[in-house]
C-alpha positions in Angstrom: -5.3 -13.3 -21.0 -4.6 -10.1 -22.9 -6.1 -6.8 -22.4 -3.7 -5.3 -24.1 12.0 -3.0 -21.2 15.2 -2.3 -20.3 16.8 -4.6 -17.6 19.4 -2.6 -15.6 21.2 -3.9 -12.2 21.8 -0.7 -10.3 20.9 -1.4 -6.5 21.2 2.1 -4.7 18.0 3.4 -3.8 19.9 7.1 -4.2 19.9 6.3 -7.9 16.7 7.6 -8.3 17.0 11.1 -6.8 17.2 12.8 -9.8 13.4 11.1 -10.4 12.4 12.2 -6.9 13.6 15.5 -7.4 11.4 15.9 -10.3 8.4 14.7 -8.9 8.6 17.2 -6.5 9.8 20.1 -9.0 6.5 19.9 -11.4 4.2 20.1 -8.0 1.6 18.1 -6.5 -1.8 17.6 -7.7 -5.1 15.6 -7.0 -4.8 13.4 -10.1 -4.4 8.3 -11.1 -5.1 4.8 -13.0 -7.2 5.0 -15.9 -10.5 2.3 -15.6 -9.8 -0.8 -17.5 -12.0 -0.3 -20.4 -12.2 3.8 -20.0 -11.1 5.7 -23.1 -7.6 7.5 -22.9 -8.1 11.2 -22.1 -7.9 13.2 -25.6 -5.4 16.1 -26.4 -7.2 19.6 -27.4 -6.4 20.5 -30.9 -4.0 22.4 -30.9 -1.6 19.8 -29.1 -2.8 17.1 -31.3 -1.8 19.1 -34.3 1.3 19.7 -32.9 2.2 16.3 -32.3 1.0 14.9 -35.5 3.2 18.2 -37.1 6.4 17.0 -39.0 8.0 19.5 -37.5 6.7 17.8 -33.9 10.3 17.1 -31.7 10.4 16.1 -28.0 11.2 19.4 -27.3 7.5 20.9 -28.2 6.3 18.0 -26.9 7.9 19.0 -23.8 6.9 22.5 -23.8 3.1 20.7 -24.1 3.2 18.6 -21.5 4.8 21.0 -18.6 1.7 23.3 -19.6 -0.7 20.6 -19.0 1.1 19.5 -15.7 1.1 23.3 -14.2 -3.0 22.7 -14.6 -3.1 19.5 -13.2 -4.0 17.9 -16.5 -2.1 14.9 -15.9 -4.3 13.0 -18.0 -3.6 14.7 -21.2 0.3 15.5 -20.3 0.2 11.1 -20.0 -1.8 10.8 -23.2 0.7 13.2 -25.2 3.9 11.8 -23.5 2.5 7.8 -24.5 1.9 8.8 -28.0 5.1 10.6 -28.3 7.4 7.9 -27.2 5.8 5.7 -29.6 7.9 7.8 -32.2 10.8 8.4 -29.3 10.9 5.0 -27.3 14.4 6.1 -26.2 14.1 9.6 -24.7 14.4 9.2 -21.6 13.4 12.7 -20.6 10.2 11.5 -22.3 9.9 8.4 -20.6 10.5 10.2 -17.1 7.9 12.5 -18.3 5.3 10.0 -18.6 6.9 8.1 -15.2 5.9 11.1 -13.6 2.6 11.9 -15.0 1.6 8.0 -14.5 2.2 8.1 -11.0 0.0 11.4 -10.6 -2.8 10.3 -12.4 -3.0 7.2 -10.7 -3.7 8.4 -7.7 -6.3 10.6 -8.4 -8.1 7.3 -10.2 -7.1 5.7 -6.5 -8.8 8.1 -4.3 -11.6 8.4 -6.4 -12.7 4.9 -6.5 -15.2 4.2 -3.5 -13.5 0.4 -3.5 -9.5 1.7 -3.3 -11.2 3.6 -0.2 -12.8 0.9 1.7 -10.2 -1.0 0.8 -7.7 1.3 2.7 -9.7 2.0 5.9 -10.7 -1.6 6.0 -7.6 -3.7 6.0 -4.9 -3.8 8.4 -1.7 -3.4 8.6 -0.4 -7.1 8.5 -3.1 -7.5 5.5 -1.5 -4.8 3.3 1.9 -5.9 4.1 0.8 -9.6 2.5 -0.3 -8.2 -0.2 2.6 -6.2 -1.2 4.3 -9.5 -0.2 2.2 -11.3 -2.7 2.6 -9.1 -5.3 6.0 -9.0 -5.4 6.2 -12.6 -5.4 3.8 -12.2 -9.0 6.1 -10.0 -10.1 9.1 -12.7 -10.0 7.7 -15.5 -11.0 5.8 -14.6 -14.3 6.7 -10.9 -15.4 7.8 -11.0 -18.8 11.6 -9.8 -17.7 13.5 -10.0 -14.9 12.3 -7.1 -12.3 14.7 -4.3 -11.3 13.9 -4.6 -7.9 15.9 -1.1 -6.9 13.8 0.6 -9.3 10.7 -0.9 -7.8 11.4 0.1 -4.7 11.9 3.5 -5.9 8.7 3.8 -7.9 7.0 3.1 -4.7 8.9 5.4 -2.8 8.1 7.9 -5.1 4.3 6.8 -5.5 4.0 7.7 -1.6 5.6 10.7 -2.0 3.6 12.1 -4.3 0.5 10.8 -2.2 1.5 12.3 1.0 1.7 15.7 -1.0 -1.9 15.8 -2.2 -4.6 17.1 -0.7 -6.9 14.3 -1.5 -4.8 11.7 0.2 -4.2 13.8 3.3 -7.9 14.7 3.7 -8.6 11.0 4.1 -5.5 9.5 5.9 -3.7 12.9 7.4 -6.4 14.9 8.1 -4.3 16.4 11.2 -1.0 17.2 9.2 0.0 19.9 7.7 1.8 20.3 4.4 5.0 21.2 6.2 5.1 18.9 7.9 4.7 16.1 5.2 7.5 17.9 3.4 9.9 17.7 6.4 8.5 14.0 6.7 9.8 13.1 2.9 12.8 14.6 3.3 13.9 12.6 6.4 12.2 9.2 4.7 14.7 9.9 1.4 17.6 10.4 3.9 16.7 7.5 6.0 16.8 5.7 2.8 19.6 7.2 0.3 22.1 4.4 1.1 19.6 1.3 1.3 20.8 -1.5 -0.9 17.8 -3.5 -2.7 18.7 -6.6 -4.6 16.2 -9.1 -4.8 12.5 -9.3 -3.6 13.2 -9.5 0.0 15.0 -6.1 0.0 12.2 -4.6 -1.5 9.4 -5.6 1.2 12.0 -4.4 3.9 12.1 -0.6 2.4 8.0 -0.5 2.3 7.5 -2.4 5.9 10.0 -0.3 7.8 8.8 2.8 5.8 5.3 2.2 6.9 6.9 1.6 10.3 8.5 4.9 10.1 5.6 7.3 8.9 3.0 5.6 11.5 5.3 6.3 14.2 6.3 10.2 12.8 3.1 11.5 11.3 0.2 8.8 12.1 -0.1 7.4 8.5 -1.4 3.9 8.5 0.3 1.5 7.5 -2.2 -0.2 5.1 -2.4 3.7 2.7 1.5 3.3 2.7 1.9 -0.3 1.5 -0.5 0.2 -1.3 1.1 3.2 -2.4 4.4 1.1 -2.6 2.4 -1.9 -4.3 0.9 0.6 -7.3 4.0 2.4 -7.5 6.2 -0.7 -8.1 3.4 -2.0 -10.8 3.6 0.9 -12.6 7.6 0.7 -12.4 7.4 -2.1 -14.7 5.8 -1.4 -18.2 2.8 1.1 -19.0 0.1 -2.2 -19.4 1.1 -3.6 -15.5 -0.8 -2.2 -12.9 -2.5 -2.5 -9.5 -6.4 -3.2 -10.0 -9.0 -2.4 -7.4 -12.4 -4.7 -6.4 -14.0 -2.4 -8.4 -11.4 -2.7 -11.3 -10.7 -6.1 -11.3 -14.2 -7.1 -11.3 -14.9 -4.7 -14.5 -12.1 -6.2 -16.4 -13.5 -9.7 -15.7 -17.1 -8.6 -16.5 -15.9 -7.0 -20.0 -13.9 -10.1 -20.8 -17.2 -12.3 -20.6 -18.9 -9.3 -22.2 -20.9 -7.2 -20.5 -20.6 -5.1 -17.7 -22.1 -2.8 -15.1 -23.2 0.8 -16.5 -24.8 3.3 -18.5 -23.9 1.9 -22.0 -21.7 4.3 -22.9 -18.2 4.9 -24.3 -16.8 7.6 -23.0 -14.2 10.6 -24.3 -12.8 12.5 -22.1 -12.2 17.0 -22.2 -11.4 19.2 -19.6 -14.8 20.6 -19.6 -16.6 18.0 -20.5 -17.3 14.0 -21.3 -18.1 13.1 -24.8 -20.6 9.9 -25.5 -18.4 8.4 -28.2 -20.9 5.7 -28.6 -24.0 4.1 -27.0 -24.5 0.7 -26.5 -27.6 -1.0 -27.5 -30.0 -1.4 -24.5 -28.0 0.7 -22.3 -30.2 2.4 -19.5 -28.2 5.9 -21.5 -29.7 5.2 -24.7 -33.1 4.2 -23.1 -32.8 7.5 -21.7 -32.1 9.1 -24.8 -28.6 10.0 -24.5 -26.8 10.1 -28.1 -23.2 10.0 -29.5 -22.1 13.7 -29.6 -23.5 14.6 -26.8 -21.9 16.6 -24.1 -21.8 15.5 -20.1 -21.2 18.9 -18.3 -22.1 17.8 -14.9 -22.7 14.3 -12.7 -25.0 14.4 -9.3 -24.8 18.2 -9.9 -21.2 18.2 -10.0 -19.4 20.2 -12.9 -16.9 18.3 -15.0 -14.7 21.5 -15.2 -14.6 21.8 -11.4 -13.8 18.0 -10.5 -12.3 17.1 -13.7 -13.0 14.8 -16.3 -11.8 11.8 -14.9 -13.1 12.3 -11.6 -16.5 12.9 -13.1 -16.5 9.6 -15.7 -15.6 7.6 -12.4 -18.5 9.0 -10.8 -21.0 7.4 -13.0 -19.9 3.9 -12.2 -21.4 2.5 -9.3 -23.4 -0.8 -8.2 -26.0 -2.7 -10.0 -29.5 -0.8 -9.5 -28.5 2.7 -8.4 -29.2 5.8 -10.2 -26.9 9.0 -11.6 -28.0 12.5 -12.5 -25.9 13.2 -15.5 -26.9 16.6 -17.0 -26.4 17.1 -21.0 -25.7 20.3 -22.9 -27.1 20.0 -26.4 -26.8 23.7 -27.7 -30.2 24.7 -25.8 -29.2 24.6 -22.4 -28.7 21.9 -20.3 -30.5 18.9 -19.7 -30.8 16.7 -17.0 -31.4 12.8 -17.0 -31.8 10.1 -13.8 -30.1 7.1 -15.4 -29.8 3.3 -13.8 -26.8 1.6 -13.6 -27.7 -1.9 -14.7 -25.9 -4.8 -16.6 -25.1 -4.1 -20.1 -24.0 -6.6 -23.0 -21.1 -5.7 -24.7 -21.2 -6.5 -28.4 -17.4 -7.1 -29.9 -19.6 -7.8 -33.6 -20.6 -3.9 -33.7 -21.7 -3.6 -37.5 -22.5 -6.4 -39.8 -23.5 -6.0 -44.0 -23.4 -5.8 -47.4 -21.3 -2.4 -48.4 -21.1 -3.1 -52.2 -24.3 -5.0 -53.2 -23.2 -4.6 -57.0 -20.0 -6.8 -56.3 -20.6 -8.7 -52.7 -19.0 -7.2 -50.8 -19.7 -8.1 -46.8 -18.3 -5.8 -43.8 -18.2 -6.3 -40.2 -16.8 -4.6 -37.7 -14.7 -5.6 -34.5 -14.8 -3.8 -31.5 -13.2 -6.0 -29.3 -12.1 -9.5 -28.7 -13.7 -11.8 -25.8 -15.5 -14.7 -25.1 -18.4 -14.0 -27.3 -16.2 -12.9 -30.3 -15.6 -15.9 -32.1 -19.7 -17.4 -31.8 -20.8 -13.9 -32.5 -18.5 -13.8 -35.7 -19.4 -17.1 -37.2 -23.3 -16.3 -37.0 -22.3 -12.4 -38.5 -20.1 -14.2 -41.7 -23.3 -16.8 -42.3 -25.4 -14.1 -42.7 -23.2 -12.2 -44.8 -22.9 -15.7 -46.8 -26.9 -15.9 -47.3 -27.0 -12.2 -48.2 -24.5 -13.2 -51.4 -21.0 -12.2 -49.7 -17.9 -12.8 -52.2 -15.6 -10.6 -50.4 -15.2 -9.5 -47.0 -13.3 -6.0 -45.2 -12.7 -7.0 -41.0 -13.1 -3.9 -39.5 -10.6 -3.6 -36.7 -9.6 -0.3 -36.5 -10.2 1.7 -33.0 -10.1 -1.8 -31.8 -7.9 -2.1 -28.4 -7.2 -5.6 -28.2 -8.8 -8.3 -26.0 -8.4 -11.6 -25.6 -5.5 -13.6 -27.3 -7.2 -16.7 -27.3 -10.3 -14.8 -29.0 -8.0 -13.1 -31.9 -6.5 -16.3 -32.6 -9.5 -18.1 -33.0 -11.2 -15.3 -35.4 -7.7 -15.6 -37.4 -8.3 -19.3 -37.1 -11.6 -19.0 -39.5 -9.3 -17.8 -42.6 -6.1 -19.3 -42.2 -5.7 -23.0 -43.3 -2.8 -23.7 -41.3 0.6 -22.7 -39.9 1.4 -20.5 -36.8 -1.3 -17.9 -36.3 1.2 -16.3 -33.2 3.6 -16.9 -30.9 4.2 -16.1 -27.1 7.2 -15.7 -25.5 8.2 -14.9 -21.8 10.5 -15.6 -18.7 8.2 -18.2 -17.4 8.5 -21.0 -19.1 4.9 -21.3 -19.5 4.8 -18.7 -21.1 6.0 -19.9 -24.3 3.2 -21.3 -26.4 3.1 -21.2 -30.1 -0.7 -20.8 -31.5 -1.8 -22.8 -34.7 -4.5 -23.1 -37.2 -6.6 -26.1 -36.3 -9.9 -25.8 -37.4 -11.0 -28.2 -39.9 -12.3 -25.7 -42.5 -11.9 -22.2 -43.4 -13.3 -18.7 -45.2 -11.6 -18.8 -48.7 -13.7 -15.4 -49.3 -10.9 -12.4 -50.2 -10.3 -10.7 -47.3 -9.4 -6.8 -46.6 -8.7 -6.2 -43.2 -8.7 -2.1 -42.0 -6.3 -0.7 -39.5 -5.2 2.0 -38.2 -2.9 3.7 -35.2 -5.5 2.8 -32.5 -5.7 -0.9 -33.5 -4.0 -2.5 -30.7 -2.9 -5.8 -29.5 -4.9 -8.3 -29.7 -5.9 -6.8 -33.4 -2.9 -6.9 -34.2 -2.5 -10.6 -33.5 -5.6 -11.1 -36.1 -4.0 -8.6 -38.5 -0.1 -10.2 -38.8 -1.6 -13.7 -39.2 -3.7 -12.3 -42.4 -0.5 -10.7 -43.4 2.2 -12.6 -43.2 -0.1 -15.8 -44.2 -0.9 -13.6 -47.4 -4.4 -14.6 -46.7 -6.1 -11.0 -47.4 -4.7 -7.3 -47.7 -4.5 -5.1 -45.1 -5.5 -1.3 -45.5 -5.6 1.6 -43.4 -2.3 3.3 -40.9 0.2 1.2 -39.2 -1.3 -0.6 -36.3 -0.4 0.8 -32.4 2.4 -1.5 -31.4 1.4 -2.9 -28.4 3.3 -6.2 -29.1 2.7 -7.9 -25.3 0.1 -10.0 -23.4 -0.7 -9.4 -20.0 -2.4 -11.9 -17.5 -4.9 -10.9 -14.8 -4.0 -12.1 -11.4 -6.6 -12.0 -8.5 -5.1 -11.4 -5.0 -6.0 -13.3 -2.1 -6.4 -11.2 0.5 -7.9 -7.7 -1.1 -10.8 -8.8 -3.5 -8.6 -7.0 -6.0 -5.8 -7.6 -8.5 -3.1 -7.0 -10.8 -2.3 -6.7 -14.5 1.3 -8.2 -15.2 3.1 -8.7 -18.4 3.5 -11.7 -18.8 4.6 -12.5 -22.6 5.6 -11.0 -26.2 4.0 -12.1 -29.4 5.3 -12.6 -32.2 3.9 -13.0 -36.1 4.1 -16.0 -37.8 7.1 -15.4 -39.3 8.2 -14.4 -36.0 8.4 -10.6 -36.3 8.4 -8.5 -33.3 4.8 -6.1 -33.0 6.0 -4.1 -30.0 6.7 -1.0 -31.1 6.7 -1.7 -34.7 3.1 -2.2 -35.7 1.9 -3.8 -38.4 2.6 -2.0 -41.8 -0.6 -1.7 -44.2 -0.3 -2.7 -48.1 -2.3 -0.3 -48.8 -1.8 3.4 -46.9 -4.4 5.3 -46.0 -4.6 8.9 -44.9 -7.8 9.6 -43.0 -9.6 11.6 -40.7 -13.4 10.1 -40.3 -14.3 6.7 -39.9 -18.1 6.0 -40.2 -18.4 2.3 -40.9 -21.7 1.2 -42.6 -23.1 4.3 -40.8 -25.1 7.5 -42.2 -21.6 8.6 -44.4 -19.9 5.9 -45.6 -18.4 8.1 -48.5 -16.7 10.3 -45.8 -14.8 6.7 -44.8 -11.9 7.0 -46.2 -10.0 3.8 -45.0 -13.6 1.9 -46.0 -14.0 3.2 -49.6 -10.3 2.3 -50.1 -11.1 -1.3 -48.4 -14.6 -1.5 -51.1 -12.4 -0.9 -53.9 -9.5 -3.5 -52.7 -12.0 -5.5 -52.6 -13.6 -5.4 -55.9 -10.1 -5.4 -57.3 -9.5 -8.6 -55.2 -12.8 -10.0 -56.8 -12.0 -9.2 -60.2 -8.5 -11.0 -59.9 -10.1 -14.4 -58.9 -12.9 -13.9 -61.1 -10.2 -13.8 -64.2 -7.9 -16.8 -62.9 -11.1 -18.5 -62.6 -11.9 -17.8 -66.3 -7.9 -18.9 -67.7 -8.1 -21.6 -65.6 -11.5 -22.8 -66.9 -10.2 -22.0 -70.3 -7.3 -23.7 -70.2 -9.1 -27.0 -68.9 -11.2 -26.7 -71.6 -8.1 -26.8 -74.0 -6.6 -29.1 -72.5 -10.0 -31.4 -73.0 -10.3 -30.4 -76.6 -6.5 -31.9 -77.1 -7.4 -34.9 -75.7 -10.3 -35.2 -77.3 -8.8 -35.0 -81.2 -6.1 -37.2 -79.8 -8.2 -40.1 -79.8 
């Protein structure tokens, strides 16, 4: 399954102090790991112009990101530090940047989600010490390469640490322990530890168990909040897709792959005031309601966004089947509030399906995502555009995240005749699986297919086959990058999970996509992207995708004619020959 690394042997546990120290330098905040499905928290403008500036350098970027931290905003200082290593993938200031910031905003996410908690206070301490057991052994038998198990160690070490310094976490597992005497606690844990040698998964589950030993006996901690700290920690040591899911989590990510989900029916942006609607979801309880895109959340249950932050506040309106939120809206006029049911909603990956150039034929559809449905819902969308008079067709990925491989390949699979469509390669053997064309028929429309930086993953699967097939043209900004397939794992004994990397894919002509992309034929500079909405002018990427189109049309139209032409010719000679 796919929703959407530098091996080093250095088995001190010390080696990491400089990481530890830093942790503890930039301060301690309530902040965790973003929702499966939840949209990335947004910079303001003034960083975003800053990064996308020419003159951008990690330096700025930096400067940026300690301002964000000193507010607690780890959520943007992660989003700016992921989207500047994309351009620096070697800085390693950078990367311990976003280490740090990861670790921070995953724990808010934690102790915000009502599962993580019952999970905590329900499980004892053998059961959490199975599961970090269990994980581990995950992590060796199918993570894409072989695990630094120091540095696993030391990412959970460091997870904990940071835990035992927030307020949130102490509230609900120290509520008799002062601050002082958590510091003093960490300092004597790092000592107790600076000459540990880890070198294979055994090691590993020794430093956690006697750790959790240590801190139950010292300052009451149970054992159970100090495994899991170790287990999310040493996820998120891996790669930025691998992490630690909760009930809650895990069973969203399996709900979205089948395509639907519990909720509002909204997509979400997140500000530090305020949540942005993004989109609404037909037959959502939130467009029922009359919520629209644009709209501004300001408070949930009468709790301001500002005050608990916007992560906090977009986590708030998740909750079980049949139970109500107050979400209040601000719409210019004051605010409004709104008693919304959580309730199953159908997530449709088809989002927009028509005719954008009735003149010349030419059919759109949009992808949102890929899952299950994506492939049935995608036939019935290009027979429609067939009885409507299609003769050329734009795939609208871009915005799209990713998915399902097995859903990408399969929509790739309608247009190319045969030959590799990808290829997945990983430690486990079974891993290694080369994907091929193998339906019996295909689309011989011309294709355009639009990307751009946000088109991720599984997209890019769809996107590389067209390309390097030379099947279509592909317009728009060079794809995100995100070159790797993860597989979701269920845990036996939490009613949670874990997303592991499992795999990288590769083209058919077996080019990387991690941190490369795939390159557009045609560039395209924009900043609004409408679809088939109320402005399609304003669509940059679109209008440039109509025109390729036409263009593409044209072409076929005159080999059609010379090749007619010269049949007739060639009839005509053989004709007077006899």
């Amino acid at each position: 399954m796919e929703i959407n690394c530098k091996m080093s042997r250095t088995p001190q546990l010390s080696r990491f102090a400089l990481f530890l120290a830093l942790v503890l330098a930039v301060g301690f905040y309530a902040t965790c790991i973003q929702p499966v499905g939840a949209q990335a928290p947004t910079l303001n403008n003034q960083a975003a112009a800053e990064l996308e500036s020419p003159m951008a350098n990690p330096d700025s970027i930096l400067h940026q990101g300690s301002l964000y931290e000193s507010q607690g905003q780890w959520g943007e200082a992660l989003t700016l530090y992921q989207q500047a290593l994309k351009d620096n993938p070697n800085d390693e200031p950078l990367r311990t940047k976003r280490a740090v910031a990861r670790i921070h905003f995953d724990l808010d996410r934690r102790y915000s989600d009502t599962s993580f908690i019952k999970t905590i206070n329900t499980t004892d301490a053998n059961t959490s010490m199975n599961v970090y057991a269990e994980v581990l052994l995950k992590v060796q038998s199918y993570y894409v390469d072989q695990p630094d198990w120091a540095e696993l160690a030391s990412y959970g070490l460091t997870s904990l640490e940071v835990a035992l310094m927030s307020p949130d976490f102490r509230r609900i597992n120290l509520a008799n322990v002062t601050e002082n005497q958590v510091r003093s606690t960490i300092l004597e844990t790092r000592k107790r530890l600076a000459a540990t040698t880890v070198n294979n998964r055994h090691d590993a589950y020794v430093v956690a168990s006697d750790t959790a030993k240590h801190l139950q006996s010292t300052i009451g901690l149970s054992p159970q909040a100090t495994m899991y700290e170790f287990v999310c920690g040493a996820i998120s040591a891996l790669d930025p897709y691998s992490a630690f899911m909760s009930s809650n989590q895990y069973s969203e990510t399996m709900s979205q792959i089948e395509g639907n989900f519990v909720g509002l029916g909204v997509e979400l942006r997140t500000h530090q005031d305020h949540l942005e609607i993004v989109s609404v979801i037909p037959g959502g309880s939130a467009g029922q309601g009359g919520i629209v895109k644009g709209d501004k959340i300001i408070a949930v249950d009468n709790r301001e966004v500002e005050a608990i932050g916007s992560e906090r506040a977009a986590d708030m309106m998740r909750g079980p089947e049949g139970t109500f939120v107050a979400i209040s809206v601000d719409r210019g006029q004051g605010p409004q509030t709104v008693q919304l049911e959580r309730r199953r909603v159908e997530i449709p990956s088809v989002d927009q399906v028509g005719i954008v150039d009735k003149t010349s034929g030419v059919g759109y559809i949009r992808l949102t995502n890929f899952q299950k449905t994506t492939a049935r819902d995608f036939d019935a969308a290009l027979w429609k555009l067939h009885r409507d008079g299609m003769r050329a067709l734009i795939v609208d990925v871009r915005g799209n995240p990713g998915g399902l491989l097995s859903a990408s390949v399969e929509v790739a699979d309608r247009f190319v005749g045969s030959g590799i469509i990808v290829s997945t390669r990983g430690r486990n053997p079974m891993e290694d699986f080369t994907h091929r064309a193998n339906m019996a028929s295909t689309w011989r429309v011309p294709l355009v297919v639009l990307v751009d930086e946000n088109s991720a993953s599984a997209s890019e699967i769809f996107a590389a086959a067209i390309r390097d097939h030379h099947r279509g043209t592909i317009v728009g900004h060079q794809s995100y990058g995100k070159g790797s397939v993860q597989g979701i794992f269920p845990l036996n004994v939490s009613g949670g999970g874990v997303r592991l990397t499992t795999a990288k894919f590769y083209s058919p002509t077996g080019q990387p996509i991690n941190q490369v992309g795939v390159k557009a034929d045609i560039l395209v500079h924009e900043t609004a992207k409408t679809g088939i909405g109320e402005e399609p002018d304003s669509d940059a990427g679109l209008r440039v995708g109509i025109q390729t189109a036409r263009r593409t049309i044209e072409q076929r139209n005159a080999a059609l004619r010379s090749q007619t032409s010269a049949q007739a010719g060639l009839q005509q000679k053989q004709y007077a020959e006899r």
